[in-house]
Backbone as CSV, one residue per row, in Angstrom:
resi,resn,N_x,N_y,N_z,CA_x,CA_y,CA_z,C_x,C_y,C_z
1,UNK,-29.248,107.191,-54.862,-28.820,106.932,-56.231,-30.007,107.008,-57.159
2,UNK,-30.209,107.754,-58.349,-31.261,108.300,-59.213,-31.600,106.580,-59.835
3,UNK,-32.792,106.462,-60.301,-33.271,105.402,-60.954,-33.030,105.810,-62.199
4,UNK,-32.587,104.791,-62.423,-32.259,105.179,-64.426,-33.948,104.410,-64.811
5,UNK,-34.045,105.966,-65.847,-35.427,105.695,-66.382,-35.399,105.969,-67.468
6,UNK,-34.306,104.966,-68.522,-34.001,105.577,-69.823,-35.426,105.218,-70.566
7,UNK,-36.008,104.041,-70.220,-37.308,103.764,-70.998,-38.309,104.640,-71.343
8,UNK,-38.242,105.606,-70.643,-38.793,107.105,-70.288,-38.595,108.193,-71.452
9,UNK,-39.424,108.583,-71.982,-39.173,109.129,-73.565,-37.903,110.712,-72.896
10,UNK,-38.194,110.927,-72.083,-37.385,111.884,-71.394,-37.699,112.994,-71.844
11,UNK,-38.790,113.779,-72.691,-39.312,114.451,-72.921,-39.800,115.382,-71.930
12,UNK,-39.692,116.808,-72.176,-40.316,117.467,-70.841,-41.292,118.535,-71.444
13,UNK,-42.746,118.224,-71.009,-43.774,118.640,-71.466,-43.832,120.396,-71.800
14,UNK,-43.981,121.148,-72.620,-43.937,121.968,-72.758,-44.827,123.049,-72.444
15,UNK,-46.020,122.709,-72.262,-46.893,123.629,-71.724,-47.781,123.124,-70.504
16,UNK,-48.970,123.484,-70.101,-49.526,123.218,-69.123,-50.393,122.083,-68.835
17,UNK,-51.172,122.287,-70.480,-51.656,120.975,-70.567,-51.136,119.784,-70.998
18,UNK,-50.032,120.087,-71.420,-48.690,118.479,-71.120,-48.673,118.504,-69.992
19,UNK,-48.085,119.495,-68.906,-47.707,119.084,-67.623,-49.156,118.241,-66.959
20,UNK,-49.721,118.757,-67.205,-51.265,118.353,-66.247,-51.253,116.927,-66.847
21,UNK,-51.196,116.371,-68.401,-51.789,115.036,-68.703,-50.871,114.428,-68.130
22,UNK,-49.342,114.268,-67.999,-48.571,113.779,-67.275,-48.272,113.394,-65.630
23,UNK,-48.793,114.503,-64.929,-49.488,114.185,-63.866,-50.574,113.433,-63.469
24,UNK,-51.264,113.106,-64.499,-52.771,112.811,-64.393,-52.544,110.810,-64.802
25,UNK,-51.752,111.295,-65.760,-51.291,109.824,-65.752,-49.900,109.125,-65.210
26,UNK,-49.299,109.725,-64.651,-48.591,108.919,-63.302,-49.656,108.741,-62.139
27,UNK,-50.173,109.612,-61.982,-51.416,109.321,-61.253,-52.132,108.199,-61.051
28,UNK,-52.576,107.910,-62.453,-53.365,106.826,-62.621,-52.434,105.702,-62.411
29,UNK,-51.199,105.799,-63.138,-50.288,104.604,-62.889,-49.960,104.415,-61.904
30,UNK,-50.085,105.244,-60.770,-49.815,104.586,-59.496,-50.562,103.863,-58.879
31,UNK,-52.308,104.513,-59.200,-53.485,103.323,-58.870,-53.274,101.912,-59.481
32,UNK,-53.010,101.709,-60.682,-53.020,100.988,-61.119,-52.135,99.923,-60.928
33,UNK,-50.786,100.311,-60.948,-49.996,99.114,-60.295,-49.942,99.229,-59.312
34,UNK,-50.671,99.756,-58.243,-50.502,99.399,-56.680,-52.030,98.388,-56.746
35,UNK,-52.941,98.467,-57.351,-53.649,97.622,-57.468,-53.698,96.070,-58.010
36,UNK,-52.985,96.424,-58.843,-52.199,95.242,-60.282,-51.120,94.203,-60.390
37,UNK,-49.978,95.352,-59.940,-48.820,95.345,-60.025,-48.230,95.167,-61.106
38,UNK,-47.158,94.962,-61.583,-46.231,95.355,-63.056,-47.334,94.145,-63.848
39,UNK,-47.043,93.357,-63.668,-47.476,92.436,-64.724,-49.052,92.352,-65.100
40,UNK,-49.916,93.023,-63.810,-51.341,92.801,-64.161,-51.677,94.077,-64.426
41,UNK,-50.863,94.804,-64.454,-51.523,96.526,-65.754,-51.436,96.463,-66.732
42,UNK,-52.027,96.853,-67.315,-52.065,97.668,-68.890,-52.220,98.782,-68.893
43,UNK,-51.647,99.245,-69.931,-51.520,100.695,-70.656,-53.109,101.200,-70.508
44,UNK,-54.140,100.234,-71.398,-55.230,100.306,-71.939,-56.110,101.270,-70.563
45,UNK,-55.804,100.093,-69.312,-56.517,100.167,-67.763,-56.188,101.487,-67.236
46,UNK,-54.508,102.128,-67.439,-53.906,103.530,-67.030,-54.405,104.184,-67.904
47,UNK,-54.549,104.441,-69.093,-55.498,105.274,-69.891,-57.478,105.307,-69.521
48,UNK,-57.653,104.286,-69.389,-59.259,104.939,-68.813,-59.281,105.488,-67.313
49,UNK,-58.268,104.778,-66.538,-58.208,105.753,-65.124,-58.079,107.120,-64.850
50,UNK,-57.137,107.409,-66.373,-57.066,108.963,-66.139,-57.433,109.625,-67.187
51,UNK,-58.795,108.684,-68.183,-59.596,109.698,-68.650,-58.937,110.310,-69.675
52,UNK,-57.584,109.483,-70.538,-57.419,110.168,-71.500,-57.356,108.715,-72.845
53,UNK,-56.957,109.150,-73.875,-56.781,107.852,-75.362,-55.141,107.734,-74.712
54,UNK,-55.831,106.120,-75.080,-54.266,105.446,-74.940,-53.212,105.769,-75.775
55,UNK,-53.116,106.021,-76.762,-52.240,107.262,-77.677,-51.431,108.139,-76.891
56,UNK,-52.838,108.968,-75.950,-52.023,109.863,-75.193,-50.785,109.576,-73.939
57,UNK,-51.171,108.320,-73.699,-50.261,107.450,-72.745,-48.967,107.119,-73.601
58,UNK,-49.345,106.677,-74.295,-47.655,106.172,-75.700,-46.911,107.427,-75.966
59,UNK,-47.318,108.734,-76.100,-47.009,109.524,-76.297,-45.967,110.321,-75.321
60,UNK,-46.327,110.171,-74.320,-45.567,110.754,-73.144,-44.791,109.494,-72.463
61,UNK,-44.927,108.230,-72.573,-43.928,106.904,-72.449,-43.980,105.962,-73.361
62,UNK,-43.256,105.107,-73.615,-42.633,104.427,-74.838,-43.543,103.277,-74.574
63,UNK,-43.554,102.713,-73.393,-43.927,101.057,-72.971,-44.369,101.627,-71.282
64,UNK,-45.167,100.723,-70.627,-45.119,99.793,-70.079,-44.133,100.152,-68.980
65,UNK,-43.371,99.307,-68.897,-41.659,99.145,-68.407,-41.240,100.687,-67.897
66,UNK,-41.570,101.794,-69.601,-40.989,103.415,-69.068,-41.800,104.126,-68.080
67,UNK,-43.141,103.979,-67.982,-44.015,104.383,-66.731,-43.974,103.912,-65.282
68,UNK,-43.412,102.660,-65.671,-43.569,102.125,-64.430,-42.379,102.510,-63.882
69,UNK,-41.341,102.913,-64.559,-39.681,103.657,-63.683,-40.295,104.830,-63.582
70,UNK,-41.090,105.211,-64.265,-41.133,106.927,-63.736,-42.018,107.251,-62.499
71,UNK,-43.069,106.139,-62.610,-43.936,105.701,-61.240,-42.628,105.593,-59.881
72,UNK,-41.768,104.493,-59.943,-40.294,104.250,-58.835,-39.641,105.674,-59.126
73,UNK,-39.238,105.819,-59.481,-37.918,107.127,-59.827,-38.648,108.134,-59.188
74,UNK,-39.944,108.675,-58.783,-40.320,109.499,-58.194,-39.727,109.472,-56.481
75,UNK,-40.379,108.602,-55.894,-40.284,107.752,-54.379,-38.642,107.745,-54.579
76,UNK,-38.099,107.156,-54.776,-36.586,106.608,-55.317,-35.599,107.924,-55.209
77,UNK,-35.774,108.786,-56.023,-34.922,109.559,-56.020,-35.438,110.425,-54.825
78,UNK,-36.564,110.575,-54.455,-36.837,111.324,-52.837,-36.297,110.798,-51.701
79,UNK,-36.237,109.317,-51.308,-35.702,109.110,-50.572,-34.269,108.923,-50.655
80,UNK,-33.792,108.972,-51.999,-31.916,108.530,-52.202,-31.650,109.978,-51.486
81,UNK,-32.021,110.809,-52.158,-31.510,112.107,-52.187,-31.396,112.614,-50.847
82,UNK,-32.814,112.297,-50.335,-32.565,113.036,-48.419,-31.438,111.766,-48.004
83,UNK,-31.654,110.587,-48.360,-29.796,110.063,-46.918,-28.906,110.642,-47.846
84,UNK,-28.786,110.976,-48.832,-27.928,111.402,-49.217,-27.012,112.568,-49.285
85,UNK,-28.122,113.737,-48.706,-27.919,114.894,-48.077,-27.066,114.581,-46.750
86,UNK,-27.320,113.819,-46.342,-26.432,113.559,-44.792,-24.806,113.653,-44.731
87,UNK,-24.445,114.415,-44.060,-22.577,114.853,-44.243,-21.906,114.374,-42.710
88,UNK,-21.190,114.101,-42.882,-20.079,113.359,-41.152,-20.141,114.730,-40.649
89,UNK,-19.798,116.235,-41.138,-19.578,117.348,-40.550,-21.075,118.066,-39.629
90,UNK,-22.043,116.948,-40.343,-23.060,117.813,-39.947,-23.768,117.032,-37.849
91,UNK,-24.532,117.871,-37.475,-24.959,117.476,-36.212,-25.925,116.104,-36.149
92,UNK,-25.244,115.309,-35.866,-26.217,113.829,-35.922,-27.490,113.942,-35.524
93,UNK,-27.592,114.269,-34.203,-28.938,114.528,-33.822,-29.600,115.543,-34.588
94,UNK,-29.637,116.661,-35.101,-30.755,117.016,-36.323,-30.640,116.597,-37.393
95,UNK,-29.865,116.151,-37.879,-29.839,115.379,-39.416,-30.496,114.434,-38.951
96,UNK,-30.423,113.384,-38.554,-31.207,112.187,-38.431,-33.183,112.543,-37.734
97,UNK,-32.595,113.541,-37.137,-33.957,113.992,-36.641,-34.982,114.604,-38.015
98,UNK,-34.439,115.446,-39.008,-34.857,115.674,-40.218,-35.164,115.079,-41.206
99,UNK,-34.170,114.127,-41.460,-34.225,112.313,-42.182,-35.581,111.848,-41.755
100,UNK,-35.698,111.538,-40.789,-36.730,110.531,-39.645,-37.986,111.368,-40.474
101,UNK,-38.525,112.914,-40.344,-39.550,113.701,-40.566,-39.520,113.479,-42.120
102,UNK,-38.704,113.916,-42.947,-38.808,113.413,-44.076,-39.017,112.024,-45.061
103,UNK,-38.643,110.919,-43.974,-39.215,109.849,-44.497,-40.715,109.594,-44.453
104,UNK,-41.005,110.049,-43.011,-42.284,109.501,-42.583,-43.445,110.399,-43.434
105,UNK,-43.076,111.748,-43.860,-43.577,112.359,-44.394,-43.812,112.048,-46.172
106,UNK,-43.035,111.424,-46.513,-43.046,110.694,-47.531,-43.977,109.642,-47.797
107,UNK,-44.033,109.072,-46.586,-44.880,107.604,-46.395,-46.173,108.102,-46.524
108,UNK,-46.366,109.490,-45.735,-47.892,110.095,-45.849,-48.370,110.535,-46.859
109,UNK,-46.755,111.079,-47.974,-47.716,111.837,-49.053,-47.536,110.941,-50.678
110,UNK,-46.468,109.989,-50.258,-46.862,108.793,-51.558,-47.005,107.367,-51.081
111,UNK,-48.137,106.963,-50.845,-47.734,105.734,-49.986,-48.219,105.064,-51.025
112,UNK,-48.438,105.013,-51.934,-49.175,104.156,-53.635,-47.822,103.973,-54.159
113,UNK,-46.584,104.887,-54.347,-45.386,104.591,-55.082,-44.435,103.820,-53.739
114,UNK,-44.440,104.039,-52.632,-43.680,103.062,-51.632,-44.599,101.587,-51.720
115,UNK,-45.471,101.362,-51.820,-46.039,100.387,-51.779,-45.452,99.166,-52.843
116,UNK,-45.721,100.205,-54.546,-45.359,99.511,-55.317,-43.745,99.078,-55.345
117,UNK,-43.069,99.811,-54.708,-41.697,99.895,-54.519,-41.554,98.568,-54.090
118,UNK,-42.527,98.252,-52.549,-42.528,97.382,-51.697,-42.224,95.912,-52.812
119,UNK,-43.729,95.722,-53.303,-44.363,95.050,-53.875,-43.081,94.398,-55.241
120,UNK,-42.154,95.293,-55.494,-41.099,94.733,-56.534,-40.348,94.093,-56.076
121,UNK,-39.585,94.833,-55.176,-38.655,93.851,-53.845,-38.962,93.158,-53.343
122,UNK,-40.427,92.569,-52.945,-40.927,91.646,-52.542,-40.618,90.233,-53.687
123,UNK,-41.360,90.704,-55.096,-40.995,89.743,-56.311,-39.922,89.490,-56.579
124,UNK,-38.876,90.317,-56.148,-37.138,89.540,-56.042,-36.757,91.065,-57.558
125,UNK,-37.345,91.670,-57.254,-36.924,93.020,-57.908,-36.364,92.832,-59.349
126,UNK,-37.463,91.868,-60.450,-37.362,91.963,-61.876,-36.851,93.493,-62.849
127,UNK,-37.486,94.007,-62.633,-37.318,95.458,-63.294,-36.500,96.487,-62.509
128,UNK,-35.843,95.962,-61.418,-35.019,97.071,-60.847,-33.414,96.254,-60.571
129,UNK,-33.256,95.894,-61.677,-32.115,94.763,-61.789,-30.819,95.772,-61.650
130,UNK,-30.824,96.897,-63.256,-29.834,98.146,-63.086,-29.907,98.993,-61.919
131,UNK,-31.072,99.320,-61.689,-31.012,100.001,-60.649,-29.901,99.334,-59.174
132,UNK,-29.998,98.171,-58.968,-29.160,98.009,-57.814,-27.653,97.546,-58.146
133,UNK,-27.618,97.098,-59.541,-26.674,96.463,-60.227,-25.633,97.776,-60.635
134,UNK,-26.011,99.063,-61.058,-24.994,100.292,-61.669,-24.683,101.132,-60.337
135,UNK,-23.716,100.744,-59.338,-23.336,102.202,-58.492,-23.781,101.972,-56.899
136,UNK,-25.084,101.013,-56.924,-25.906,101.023,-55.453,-25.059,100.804,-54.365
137,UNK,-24.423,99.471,-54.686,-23.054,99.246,-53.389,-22.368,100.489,-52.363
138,UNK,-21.781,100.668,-54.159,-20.798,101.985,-54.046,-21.381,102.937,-52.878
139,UNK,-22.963,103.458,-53.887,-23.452,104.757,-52.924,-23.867,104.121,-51.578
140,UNK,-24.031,103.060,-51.419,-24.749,102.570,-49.939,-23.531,102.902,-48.958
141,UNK,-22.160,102.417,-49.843,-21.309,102.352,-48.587,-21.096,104.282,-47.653
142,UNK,-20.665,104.935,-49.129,-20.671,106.113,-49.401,-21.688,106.707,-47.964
143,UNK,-23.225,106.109,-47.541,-23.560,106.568,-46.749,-23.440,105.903,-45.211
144,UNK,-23.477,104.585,-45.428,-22.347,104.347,-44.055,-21.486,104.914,-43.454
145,UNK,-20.561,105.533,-44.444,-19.515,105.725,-44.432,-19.775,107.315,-43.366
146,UNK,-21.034,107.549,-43.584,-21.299,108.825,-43.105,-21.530,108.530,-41.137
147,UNK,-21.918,107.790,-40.903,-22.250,107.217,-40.000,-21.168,106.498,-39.329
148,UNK,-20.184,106.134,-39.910,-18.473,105.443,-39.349,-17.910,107.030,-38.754
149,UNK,-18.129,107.673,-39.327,-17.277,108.750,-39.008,-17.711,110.126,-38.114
150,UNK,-19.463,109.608,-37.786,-20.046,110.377,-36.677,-19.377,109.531,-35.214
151,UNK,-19.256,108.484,-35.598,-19.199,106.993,-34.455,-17.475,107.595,-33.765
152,UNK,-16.595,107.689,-35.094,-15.390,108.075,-34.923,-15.402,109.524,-33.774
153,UNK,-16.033,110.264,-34.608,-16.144,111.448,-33.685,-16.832,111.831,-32.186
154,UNK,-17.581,111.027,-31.945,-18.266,110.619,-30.844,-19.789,110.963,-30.683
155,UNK,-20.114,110.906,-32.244,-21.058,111.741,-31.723,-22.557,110.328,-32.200
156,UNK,-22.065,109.198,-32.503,-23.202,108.045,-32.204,-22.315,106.699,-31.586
157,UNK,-22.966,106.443,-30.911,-22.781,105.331,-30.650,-22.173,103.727,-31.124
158,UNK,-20.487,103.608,-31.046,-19.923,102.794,-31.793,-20.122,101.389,-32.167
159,UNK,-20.995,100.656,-30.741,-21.826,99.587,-31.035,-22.237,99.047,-32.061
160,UNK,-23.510,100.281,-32.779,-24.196,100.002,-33.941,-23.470,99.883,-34.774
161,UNK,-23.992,99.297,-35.887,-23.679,98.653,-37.301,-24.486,99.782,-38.113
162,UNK,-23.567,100.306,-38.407,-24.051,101.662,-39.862,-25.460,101.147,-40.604
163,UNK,-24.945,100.290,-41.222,-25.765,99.073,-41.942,-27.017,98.791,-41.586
164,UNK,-27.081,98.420,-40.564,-28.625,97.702,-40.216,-29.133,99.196,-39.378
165,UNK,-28.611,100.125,-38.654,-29.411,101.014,-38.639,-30.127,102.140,-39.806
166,UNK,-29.068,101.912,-41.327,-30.200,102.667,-42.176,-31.159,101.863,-42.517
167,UNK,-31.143,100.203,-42.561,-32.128,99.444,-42.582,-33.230,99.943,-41.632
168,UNK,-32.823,100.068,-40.110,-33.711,100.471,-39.658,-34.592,101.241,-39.843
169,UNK,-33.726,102.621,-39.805,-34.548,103.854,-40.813,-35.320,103.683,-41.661
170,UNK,-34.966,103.333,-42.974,-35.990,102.488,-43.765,-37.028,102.067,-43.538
171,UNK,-37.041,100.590,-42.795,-38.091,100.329,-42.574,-39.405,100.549,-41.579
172,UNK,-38.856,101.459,-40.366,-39.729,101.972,-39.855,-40.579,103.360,-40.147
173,UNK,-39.631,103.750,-41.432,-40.619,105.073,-41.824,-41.306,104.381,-42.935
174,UNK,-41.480,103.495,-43.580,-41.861,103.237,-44.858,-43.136,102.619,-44.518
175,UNK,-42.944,101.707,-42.958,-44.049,100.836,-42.696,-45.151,101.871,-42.539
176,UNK,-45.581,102.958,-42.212,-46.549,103.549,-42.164,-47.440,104.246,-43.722
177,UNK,-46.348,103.871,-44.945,-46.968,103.577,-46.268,-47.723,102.020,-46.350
178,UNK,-46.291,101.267,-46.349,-46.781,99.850,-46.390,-47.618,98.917,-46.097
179,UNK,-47.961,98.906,-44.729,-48.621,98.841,-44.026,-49.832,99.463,-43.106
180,UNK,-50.277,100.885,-44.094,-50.949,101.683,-43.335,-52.492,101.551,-43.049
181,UNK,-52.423,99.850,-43.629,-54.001,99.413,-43.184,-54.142,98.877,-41.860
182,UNK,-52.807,97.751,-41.793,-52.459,97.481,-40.692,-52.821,98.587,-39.704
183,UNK,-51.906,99.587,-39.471,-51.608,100.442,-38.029,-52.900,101.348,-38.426
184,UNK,-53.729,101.709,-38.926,-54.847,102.335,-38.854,-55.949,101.354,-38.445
185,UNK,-56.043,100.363,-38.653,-56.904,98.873,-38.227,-56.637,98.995,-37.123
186,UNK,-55.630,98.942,-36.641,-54.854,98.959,-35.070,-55.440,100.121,-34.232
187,UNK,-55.594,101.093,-34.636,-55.803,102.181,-34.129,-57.565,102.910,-34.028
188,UNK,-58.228,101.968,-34.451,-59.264,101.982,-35.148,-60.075,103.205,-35.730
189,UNK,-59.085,103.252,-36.939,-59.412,104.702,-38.079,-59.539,104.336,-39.290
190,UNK,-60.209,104.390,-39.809,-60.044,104.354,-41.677,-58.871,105.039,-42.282
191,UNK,-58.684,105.770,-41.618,-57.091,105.964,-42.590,-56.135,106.598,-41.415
192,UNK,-55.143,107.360,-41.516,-53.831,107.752,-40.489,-54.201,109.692,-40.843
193,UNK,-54.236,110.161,-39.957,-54.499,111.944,-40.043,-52.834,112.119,-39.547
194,UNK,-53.239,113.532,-39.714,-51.509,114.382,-39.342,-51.239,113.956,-38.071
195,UNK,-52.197,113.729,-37.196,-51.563,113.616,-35.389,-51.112,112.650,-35.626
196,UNK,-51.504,111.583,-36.167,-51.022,110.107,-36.059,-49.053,110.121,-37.041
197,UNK,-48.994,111.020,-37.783,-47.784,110.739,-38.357,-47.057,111.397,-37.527
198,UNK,-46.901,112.666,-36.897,-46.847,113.458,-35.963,-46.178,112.466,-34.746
199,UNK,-47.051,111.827,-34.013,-46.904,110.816,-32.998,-45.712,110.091,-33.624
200,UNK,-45.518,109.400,-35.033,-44.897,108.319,-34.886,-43.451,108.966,-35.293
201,UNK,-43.294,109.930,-35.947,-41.967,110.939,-36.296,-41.508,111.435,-34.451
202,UNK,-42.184,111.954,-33.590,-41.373,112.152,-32.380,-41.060,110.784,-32.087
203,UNK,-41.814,109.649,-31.787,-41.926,108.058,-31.216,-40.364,108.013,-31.791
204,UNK,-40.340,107.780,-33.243,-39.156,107.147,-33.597,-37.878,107.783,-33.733
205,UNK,-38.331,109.120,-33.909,-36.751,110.228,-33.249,-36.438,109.913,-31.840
206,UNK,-37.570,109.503,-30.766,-37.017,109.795,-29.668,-36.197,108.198,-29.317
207,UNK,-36.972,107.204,-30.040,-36.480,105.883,-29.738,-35.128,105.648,-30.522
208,UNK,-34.906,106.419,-31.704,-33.687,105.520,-32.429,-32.719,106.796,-31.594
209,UNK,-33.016,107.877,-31.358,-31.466,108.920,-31.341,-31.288,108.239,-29.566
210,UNK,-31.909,107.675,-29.180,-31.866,107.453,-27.639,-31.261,106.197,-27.773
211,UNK,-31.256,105.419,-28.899,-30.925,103.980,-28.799,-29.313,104.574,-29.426
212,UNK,-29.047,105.306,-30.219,-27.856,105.703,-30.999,-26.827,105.882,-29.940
213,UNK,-27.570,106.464,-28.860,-26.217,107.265,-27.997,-26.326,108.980,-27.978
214,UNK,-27.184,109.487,-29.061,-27.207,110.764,-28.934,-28.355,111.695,-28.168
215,UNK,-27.526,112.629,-27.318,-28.348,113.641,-26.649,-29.046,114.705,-27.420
């Protein structure tokens, strides 16, 4: 389900060097409230990170509040969109096997916007009130619903609870954003390379489609 980011001047940059300052400052806004978080950024702090006049920050978002949805709405609509791609008609075992690669791959290439994601839901999710409040139910069931009717067909395992296995999903691809000081501490690396995401995308395809029921 898309993050409503009406705060968001919704403007779409017209040339190159719009596109670039706009990049440059989501950029920064992601350092910044993954460092900060909503309440301990400023505009002022995202404007010297990325090296431009705070003007130029007002200019391309209204407040505050509109950067910081466009910071979520990135992460947000990447991950709505892939479970959302998922169809009852389609083959469980590669859809979920593709899901699994695409989350974890996510975790590797924004783990500053999953973090902050983290970090809201953690605070009891102030600023993402509409977001779960307009439609979320609806679409959550909508993808259960995808998963009742692989179960029906035989092709997962009727046991499971729809429910707590996209939880699952979730949270085991995300923890390698979230937590990626943790499992690199663990592993003893300064940060996670391709083998290591690699490893944990087969690990958890082979553990959840084996726990599902599917060959």
């Amino acid at each position: 389900m898309p993050l409503d980011i009406s705060s968001h001047t919704g403007e779409k940059p017209a040339g190159r060097i719009r596109q670039k300052n706009e990049q440059q400052i989501l950029a920064a806004a992601e350092q910044e409230f993954a460092a900060c978080g909503f309440k301990g950024a400023s505009m002022r702090d995202i404007a010297e990170r990325a090296n431009l006049p705070k003007a130029n920050i007002h200019y391309y978002f209204k407040n505050k509040l509109g950067l910081y949805f466009a910071v979520l709405s990135d992460i947000i609509d990447l991950w709505d969109s892939t479970l959302s791609n998922l169809r009852a008609e389609d083959d469980a075992a590669s859809s979920l096997t593709k899901y699994l690669r695409k989350k974890i791959e996510f975790s590797r290439d924004h783990p500053l916007a999953s973090r902050i994601f983290a970090s809201e839901i953690i605070s009891g999710g102030p600023n993402l009130d509409r977001y779960f409040t307009e439609g979320y139910e609806e679409w959550f069931r909508s993808r259960t619903a995808v998963f009742e009717q692989w179960q029906q067909q035989g092709k997962l395992d009727a046991s499971i609870a729809p429910s707590h296995l996209i939880f699952l999903l979730w949270s085991s691809t995300q923890h390698y954003a979230d937590f990626a000081l943790q499992v690199s501490s663990a592993l003893g690396k300064k940060s996670l390379d391709n083998q290591d995401y690699e490893q944990a995308i087969t690990t958890l395809t082979h553990i959840i489609l084996k726990g599902c029921g599917i060959k």
